[in-house]
PARO-187433 format. One record per atom (N, C-alpha, C, O): chain; residue in one letter; x, y, z; residue number from 0. Coordinates in Angstrom, 1 decimal. Layout:
REM residues N
{cadena = A	residuo = A	X = X	Y = Y	Z = Z	num = NUM}
...
//
This chain:
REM residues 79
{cadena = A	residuo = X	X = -17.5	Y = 17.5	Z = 2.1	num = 0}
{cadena = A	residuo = X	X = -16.3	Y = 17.2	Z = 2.9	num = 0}
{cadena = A	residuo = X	X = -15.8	Y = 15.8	Z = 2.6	num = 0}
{cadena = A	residuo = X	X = -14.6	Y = 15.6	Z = 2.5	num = 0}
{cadena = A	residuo = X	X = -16.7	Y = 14.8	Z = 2.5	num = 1}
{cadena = A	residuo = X	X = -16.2	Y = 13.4	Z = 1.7	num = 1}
{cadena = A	residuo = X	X = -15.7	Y = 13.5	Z = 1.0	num = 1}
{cadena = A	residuo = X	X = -14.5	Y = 13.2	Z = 0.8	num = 1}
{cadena = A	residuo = X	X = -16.9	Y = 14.0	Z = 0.2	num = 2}
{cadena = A	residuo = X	X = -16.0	Y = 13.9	Z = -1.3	num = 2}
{cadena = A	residuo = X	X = -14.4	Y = 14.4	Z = -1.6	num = 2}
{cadena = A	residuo = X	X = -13.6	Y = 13.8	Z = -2.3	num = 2}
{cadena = A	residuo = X	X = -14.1	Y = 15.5	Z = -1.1	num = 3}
{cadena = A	residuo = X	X = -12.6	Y = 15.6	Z = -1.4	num = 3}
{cadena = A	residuo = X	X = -11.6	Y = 14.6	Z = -0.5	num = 3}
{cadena = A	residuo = X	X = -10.6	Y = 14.2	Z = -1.0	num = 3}
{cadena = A	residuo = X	X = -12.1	Y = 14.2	Z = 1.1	num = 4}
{cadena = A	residuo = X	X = -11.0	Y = 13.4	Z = 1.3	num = 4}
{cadena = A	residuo = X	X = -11.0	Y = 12.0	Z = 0.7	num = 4}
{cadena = A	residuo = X	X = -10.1	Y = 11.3	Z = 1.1	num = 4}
{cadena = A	residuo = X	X = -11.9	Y = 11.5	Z = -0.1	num = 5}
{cadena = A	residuo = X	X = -12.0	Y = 10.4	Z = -1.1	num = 5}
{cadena = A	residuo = X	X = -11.5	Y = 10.8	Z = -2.5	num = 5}
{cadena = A	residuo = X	X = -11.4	Y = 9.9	Z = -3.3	num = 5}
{cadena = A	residuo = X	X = -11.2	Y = 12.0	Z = -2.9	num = 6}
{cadena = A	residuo = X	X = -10.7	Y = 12.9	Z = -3.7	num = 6}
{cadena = A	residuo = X	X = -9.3	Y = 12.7	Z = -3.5	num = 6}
{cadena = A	residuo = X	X = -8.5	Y = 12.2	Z = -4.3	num = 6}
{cadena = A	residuo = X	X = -8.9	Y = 13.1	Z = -2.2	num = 7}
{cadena = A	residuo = X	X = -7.4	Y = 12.8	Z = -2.1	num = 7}
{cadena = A	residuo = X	X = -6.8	Y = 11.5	Z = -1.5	num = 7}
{cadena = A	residuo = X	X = -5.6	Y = 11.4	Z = -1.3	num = 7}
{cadena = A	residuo = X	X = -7.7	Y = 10.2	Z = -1.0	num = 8}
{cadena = A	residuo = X	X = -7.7	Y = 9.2	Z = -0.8	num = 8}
{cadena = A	residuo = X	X = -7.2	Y = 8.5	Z = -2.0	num = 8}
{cadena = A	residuo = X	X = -6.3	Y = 7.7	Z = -2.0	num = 8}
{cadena = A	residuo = X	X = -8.4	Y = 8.9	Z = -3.3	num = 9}
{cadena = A	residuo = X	X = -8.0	Y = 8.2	Z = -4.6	num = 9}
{cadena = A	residuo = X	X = -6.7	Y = 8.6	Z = -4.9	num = 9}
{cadena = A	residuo = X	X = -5.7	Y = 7.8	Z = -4.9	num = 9}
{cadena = A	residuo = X	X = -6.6	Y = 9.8	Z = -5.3	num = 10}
{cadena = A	residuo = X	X = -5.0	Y = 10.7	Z = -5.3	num = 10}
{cadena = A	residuo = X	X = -4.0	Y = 9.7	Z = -5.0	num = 10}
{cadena = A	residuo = X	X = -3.4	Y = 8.9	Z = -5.8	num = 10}
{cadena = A	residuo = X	X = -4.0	Y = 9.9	Z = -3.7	num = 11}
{cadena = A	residuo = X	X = -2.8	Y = 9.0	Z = -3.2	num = 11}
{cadena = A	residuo = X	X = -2.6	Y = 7.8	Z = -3.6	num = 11}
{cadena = A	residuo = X	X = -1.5	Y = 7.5	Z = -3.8	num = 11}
{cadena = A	residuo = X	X = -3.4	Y = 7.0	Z = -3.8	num = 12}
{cadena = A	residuo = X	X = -3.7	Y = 5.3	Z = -4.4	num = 12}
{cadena = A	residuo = X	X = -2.9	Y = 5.1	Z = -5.2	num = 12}
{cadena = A	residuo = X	X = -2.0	Y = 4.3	Z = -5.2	num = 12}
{cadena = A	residuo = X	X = -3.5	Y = 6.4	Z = -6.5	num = 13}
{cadena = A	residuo = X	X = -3.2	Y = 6.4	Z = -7.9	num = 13}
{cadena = A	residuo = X	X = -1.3	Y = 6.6	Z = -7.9	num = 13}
{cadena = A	residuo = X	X = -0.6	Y = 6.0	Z = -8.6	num = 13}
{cadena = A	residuo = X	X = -0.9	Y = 7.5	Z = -7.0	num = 14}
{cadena = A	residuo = X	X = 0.2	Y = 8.3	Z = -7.0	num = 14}
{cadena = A	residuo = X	X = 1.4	Y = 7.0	Z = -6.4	num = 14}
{cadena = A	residuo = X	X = 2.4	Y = 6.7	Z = -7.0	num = 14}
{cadena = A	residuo = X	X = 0.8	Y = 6.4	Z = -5.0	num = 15}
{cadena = A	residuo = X	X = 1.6	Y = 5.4	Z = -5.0	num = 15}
{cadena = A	residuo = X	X = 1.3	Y = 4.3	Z = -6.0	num = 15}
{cadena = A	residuo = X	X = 2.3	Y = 3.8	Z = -6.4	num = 15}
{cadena = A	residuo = X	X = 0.5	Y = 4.0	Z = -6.3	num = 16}
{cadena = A	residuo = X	X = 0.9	Y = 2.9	Z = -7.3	num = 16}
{cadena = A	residuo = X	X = 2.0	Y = 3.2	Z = -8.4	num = 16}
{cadena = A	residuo = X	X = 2.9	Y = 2.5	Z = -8.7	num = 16}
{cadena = A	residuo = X	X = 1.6	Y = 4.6	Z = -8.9	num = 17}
{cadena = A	residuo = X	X = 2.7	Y = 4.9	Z = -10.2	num = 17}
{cadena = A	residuo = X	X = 3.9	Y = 4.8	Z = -9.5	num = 17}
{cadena = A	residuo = X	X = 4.5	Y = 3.8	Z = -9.7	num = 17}
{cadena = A	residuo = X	X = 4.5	Y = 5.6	Z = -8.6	num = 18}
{cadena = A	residuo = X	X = 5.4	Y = 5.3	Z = -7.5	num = 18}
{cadena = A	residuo = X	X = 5.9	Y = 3.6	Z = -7.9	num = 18}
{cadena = A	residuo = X	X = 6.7	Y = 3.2	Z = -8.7	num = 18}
{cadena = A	residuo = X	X = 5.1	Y = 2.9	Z = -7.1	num = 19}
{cadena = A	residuo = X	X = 5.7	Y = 1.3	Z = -7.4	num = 19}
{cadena = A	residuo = X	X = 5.9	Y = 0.9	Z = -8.6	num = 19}
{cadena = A	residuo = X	X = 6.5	Y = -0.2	Z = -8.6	num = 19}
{cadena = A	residuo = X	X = 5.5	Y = 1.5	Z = -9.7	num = 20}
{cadena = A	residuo = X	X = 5.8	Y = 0.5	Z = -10.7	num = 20}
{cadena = A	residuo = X	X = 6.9	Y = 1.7	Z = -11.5	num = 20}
{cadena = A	residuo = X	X = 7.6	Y = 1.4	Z = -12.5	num = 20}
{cadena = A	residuo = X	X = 6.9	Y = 2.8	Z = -11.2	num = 21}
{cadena = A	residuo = X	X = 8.4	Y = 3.7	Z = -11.8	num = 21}
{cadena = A	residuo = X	X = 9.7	Y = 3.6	Z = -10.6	num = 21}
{cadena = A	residuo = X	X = 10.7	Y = 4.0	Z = -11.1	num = 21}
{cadena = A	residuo = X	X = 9.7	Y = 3.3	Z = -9.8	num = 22}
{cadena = A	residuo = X	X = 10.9	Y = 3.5	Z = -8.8	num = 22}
{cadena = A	residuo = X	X = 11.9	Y = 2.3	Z = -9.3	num = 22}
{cadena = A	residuo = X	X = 11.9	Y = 1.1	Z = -9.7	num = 22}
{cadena = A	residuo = X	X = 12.8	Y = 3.4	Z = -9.0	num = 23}
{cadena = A	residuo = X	X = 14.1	Y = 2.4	Z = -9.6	num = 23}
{cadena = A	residuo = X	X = 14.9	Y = 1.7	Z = -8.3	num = 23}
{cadena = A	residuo = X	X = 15.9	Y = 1.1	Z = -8.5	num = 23}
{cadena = A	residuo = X	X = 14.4	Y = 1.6	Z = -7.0	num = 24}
{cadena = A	residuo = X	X = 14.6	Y = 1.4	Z = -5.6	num = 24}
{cadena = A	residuo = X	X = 13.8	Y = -0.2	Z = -5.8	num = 24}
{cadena = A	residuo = X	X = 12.9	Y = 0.0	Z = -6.6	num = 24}
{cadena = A	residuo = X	X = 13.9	Y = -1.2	Z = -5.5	num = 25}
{cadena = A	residuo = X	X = 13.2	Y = -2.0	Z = -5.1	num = 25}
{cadena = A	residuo = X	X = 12.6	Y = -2.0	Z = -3.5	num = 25}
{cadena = A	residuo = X	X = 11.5	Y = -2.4	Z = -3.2	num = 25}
{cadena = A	residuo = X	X = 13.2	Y = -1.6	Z = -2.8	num = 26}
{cadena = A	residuo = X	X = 12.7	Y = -1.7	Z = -1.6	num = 26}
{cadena = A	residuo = X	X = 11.5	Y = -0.3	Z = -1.2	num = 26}
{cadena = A	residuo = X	X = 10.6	Y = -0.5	Z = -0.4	num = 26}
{cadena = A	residuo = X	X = 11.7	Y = 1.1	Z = -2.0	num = 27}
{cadena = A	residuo = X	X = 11.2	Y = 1.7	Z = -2.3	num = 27}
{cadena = A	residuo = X	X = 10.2	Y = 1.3	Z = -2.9	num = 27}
{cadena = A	residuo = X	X = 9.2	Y = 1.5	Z = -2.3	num = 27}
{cadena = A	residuo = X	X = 9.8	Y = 0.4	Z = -4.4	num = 28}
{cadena = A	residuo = X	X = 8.4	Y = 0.2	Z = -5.0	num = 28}
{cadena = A	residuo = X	X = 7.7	Y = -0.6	Z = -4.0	num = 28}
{cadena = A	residuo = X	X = 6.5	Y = -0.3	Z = -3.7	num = 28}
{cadena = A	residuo = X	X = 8.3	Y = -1.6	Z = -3.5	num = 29}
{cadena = A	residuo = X	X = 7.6	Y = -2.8	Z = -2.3	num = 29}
{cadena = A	residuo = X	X = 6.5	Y = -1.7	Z = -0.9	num = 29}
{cadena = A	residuo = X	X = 5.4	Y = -2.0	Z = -0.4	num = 29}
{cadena = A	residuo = X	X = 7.6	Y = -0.2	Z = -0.8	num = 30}
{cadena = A	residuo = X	X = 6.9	Y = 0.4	Z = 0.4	num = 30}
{cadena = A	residuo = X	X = 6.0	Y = 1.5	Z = -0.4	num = 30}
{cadena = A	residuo = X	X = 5.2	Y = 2.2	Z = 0.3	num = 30}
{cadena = A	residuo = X	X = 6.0	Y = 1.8	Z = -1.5	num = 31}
{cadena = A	residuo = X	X = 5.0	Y = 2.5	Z = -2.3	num = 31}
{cadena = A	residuo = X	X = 3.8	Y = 1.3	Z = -2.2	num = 31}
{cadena = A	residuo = X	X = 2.8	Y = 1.4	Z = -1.6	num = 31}
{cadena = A	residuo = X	X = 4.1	Y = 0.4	Z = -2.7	num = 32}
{cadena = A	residuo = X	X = 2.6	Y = -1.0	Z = -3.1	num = 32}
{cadena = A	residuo = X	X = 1.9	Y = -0.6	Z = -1.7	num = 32}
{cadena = A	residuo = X	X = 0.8	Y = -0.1	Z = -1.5	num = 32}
{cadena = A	residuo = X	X = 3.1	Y = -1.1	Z = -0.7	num = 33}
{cadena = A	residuo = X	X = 2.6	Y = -1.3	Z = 0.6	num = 33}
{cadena = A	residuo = X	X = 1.7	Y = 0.2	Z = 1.0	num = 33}
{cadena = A	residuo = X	X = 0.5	Y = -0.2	Z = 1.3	num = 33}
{cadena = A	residuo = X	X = 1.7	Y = 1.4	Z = 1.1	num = 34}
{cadena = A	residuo = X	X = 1.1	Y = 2.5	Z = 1.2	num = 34}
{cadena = A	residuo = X	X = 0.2	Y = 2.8	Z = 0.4	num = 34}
{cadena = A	residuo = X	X = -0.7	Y = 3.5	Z = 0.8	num = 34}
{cadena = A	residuo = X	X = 0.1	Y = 2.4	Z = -1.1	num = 35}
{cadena = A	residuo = X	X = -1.5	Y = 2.4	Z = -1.7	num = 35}
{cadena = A	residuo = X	X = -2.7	Y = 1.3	Z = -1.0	num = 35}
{cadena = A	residuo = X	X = -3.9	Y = 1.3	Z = -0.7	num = 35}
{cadena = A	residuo = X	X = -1.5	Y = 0.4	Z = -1.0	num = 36}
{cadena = A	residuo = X	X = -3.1	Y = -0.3	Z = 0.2	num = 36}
{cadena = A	residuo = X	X = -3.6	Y = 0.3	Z = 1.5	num = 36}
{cadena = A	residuo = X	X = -4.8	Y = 0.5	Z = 1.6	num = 36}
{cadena = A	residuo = X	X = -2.8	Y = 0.7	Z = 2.4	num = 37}
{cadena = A	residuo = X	X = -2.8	Y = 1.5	Z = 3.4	num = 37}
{cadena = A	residuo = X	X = -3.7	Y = 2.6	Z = 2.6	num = 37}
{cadena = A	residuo = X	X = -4.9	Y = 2.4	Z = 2.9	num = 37}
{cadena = A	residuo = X	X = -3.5	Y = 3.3	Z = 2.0	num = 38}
{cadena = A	residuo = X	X = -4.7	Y = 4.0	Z = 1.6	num = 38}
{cadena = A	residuo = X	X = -6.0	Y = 3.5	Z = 1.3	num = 38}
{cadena = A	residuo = X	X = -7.1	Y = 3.8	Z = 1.9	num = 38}
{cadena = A	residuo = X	X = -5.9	Y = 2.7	Z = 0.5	num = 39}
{cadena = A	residuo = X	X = -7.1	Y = 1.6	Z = 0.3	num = 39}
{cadena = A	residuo = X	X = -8.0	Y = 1.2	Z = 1.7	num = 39}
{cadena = A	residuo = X	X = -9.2	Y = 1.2	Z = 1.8	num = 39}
{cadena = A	residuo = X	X = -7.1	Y = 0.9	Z = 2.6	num = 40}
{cadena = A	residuo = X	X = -7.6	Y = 0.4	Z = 4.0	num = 40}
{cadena = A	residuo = X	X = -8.5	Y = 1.8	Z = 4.5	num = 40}
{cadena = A	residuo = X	X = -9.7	Y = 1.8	Z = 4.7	num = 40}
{cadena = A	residuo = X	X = -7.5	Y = 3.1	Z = 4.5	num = 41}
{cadena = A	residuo = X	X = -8.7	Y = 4.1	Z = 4.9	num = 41}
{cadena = A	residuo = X	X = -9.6	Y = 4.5	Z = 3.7	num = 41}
{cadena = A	residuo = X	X = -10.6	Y = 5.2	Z = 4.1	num = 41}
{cadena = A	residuo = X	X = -9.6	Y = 4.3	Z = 3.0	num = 42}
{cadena = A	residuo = X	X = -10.9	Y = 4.6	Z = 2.0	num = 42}
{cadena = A	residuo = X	X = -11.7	Y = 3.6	Z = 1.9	num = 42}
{cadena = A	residuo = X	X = -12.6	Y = 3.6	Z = 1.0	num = 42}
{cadena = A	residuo = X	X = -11.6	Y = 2.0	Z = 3.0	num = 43}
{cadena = A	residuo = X	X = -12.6	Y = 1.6	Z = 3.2	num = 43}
{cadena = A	residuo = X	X = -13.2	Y = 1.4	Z = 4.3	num = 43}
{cadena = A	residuo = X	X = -14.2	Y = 0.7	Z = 4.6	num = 43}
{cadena = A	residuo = X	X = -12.6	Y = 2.2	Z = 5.1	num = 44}
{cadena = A	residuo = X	X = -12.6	Y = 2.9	Z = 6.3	num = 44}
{cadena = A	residuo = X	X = -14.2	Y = 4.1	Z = 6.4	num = 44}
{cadena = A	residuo = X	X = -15.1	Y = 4.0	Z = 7.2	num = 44}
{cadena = A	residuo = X	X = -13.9	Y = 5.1	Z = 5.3	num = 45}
{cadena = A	residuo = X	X = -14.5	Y = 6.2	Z = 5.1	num = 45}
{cadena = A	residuo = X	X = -15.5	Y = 5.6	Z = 4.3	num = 45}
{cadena = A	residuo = X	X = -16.6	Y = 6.0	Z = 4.8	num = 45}
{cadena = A	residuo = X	X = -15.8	Y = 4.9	Z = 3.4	num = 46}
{cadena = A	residuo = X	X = -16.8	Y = 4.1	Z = 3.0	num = 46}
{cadena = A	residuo = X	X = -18.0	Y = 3.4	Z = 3.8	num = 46}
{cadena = A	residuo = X	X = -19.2	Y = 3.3	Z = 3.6	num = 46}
{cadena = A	residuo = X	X = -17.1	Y = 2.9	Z = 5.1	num = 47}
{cadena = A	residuo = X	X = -18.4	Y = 2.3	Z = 6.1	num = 47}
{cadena = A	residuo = X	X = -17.9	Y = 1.2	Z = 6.3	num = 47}
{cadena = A	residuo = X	X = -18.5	Y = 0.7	Z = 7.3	num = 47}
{cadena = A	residuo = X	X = -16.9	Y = 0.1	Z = 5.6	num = 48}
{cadena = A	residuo = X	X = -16.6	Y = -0.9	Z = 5.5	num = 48}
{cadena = A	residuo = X	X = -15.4	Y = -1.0	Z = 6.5	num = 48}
{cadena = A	residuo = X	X = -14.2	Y = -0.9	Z = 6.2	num = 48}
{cadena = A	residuo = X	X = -15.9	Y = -1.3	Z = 7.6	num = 49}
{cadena = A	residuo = X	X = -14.3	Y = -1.5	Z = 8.4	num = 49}
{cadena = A	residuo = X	X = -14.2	Y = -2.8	Z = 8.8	num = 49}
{cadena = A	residuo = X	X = -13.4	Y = -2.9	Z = 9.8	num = 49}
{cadena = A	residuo = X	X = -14.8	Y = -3.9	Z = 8.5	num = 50}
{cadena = A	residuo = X	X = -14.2	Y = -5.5	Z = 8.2	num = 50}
{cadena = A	residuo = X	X = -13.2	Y = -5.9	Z = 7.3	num = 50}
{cadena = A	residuo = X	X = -12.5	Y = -6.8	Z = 7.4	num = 50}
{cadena = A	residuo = X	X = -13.5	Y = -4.5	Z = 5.8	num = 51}
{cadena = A	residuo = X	X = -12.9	Y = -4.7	Z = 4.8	num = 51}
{cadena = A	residuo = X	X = -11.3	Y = -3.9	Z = 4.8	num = 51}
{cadena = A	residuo = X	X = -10.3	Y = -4.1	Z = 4.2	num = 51}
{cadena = A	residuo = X	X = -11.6	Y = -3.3	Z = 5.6	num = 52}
{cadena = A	residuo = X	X = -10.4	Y = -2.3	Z = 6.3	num = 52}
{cadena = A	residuo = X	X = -8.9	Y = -2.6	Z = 7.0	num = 52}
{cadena = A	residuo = X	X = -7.7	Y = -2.4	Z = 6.8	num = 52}
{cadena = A	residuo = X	X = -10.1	Y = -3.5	Z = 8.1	num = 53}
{cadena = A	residuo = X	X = -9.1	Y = -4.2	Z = 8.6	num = 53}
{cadena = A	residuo = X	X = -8.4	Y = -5.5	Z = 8.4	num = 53}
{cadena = A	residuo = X	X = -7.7	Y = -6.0	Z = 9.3	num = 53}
{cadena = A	residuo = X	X = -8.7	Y = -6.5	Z = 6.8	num = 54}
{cadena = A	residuo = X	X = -8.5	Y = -7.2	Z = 6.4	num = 54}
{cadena = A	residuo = X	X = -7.3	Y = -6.7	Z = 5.2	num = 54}
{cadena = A	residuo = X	X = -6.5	Y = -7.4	Z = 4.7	num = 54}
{cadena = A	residuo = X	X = -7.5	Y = -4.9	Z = 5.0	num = 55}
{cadena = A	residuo = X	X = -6.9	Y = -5.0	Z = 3.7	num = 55}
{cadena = A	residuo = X	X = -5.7	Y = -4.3	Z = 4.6	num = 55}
{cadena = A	residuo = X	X = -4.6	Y = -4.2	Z = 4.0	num = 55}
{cadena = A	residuo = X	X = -5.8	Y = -3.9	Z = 5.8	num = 56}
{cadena = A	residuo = X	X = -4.5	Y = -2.9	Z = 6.6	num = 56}
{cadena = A	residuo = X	X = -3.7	Y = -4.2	Z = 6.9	num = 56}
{cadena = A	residuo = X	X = -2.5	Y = -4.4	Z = 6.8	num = 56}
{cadena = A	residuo = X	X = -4.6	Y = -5.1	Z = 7.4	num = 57}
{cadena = A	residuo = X	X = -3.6	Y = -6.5	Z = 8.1	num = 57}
{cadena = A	residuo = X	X = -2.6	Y = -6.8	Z = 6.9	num = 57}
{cadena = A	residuo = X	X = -1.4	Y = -6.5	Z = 6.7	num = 57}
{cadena = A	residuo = X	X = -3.7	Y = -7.4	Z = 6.1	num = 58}
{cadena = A	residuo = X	X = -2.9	Y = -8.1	Z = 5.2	num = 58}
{cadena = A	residuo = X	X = -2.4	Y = -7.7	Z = 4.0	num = 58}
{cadena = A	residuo = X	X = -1.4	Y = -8.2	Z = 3.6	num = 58}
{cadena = A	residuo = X	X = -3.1	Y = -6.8	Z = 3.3	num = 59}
{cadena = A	residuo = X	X = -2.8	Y = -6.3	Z = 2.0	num = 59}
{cadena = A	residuo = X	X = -1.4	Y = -5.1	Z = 2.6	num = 59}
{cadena = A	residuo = X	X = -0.5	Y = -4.9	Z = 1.9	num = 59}
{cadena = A	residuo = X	X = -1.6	Y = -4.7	Z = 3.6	num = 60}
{cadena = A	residuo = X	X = -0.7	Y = -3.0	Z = 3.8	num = 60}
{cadena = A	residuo = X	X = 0.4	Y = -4.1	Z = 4.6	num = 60}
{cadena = A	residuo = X	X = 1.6	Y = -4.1	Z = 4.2	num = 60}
{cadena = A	residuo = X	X = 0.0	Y = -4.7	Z = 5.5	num = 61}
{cadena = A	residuo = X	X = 0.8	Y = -5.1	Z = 6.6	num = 61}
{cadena = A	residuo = X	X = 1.6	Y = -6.5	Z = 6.2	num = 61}
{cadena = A	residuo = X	X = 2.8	Y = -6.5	Z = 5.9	num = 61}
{cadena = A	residuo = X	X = 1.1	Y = -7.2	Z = 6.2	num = 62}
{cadena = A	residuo = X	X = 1.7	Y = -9.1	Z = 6.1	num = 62}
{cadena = A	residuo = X	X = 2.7	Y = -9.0	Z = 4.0	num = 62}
{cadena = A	residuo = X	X = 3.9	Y = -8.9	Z = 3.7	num = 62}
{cadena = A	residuo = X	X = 2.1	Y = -9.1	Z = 3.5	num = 63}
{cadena = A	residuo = X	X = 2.1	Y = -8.5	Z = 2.3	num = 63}
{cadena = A	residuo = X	X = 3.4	Y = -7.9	Z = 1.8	num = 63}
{cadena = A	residuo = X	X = 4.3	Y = -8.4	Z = 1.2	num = 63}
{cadena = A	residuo = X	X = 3.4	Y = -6.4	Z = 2.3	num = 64}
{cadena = A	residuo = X	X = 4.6	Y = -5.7	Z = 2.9	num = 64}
{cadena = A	residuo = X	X = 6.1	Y = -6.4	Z = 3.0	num = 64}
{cadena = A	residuo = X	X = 7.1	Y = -6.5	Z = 2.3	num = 64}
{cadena = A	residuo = X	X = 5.4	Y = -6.9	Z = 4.6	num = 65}
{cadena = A	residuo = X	X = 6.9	Y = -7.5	Z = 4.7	num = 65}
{cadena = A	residuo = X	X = 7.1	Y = -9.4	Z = 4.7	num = 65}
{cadena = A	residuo = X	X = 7.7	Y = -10.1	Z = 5.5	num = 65}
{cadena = A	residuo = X	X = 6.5	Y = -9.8	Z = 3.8	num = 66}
{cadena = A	residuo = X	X = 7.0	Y = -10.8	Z = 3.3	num = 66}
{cadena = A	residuo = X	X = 7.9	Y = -10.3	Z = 1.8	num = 66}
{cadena = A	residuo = X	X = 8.8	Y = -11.0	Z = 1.3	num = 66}
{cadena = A	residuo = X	X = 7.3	Y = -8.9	Z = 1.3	num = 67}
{cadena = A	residuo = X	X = 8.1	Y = -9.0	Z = -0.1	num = 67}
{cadena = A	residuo = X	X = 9.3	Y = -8.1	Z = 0.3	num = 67}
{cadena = A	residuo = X	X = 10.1	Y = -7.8	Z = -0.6	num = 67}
{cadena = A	residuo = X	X = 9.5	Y = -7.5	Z = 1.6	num = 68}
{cadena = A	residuo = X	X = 10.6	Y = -6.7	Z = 2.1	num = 68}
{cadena = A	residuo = X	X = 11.7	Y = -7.8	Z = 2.8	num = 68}
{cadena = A	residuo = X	X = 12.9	Y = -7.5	Z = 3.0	num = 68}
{cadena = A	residuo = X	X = 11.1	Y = -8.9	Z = 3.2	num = 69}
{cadena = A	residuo = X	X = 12.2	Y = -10.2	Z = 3.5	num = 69}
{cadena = A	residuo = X	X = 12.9	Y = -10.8	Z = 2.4	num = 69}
{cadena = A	residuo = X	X = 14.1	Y = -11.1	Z = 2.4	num = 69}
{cadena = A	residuo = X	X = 11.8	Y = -10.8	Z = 1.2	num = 70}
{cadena = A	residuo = X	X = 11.6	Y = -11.9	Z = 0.2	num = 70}
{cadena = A	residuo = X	X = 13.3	Y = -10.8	Z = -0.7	num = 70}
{cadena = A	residuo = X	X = 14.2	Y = -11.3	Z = -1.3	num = 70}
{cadena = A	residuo = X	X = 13.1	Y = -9.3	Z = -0.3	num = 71}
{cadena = A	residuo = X	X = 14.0	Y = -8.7	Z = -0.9	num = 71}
{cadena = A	residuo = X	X = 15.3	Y = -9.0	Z = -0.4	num = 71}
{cadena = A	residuo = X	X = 16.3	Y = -9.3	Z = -1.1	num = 71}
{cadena = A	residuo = X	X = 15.1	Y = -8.8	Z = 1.4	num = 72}
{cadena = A	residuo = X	X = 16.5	Y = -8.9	Z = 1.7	num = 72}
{cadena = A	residuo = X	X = 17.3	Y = -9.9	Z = 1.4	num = 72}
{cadena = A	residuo = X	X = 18.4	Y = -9.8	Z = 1.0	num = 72}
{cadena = A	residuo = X	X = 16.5	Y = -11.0	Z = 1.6	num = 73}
{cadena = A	residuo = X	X = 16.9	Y = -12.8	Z = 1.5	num = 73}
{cadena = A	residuo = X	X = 17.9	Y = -12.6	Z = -0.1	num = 73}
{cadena = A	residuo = X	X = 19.1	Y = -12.7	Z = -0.1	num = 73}
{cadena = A	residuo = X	X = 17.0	Y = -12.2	Z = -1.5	num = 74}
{cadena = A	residuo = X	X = 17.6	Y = -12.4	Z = -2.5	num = 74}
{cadena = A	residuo = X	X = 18.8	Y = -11.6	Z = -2.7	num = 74}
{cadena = A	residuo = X	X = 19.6	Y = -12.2	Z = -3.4	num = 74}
{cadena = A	residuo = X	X = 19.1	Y = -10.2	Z = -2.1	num = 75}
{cadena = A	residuo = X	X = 20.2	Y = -9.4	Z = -1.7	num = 75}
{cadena = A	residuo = X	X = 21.5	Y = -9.8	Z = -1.3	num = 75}
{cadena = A	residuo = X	X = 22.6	Y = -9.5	Z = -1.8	num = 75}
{cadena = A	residuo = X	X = 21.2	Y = -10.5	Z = -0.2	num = 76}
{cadena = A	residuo = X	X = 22.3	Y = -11.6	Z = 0.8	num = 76}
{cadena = A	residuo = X	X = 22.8	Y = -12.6	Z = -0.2	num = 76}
{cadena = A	residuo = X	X = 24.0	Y = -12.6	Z = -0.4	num = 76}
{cadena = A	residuo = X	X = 22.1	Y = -13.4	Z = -1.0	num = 77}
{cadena = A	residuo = X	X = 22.7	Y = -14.0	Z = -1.9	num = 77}
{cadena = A	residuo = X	X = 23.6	Y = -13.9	Z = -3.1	num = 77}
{cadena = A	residuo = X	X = 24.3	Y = -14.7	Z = -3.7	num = 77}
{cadena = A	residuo = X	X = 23.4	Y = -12.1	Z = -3.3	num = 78}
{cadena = A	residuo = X	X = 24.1	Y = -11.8	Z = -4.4	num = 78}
{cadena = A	residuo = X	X = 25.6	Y = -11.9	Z = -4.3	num = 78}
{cadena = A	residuo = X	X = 26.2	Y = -11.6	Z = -5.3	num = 78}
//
């Protein structure tokens, strides 16, 4: 039973990543990045690691996110 939800844990990782680096959306690739960490966070969740979890949900999925979702709007407004 692990093994496949770390089966589709990985899945998803791999899927949004390609996601982020093919989307022709910028604000779309920024919330693809943001959801392979979010995955990341629960596959270190399900590993046993939940210091690592909640370091990578805060900051990798969460802070992360929306500084490059500001950092988007900000450059937008300028145009």
């Amino acid at each position: 039973m692990i093994e496949i939800l770390m089966l589709l844990l990985c899945t998803g990782i791999i899927i949004s990543g390609v996601l982020a680096v093919r989307l022709d959306s910028l604000v779309g690739a920024v919330v693809s990045a943001g959801l392979a960490s979010l995955f990341a966070a629960v596959t270190y969740v399900v590993l046993a690691a939940p210091d690592v979890a909640m370091t990578e949900a805060s900051i990798g999925s969460g802070l992360s996110t929306a500084i490059f979702l500001y950092a988007v709007r900000r450059t937008r407004e300028d145009d």
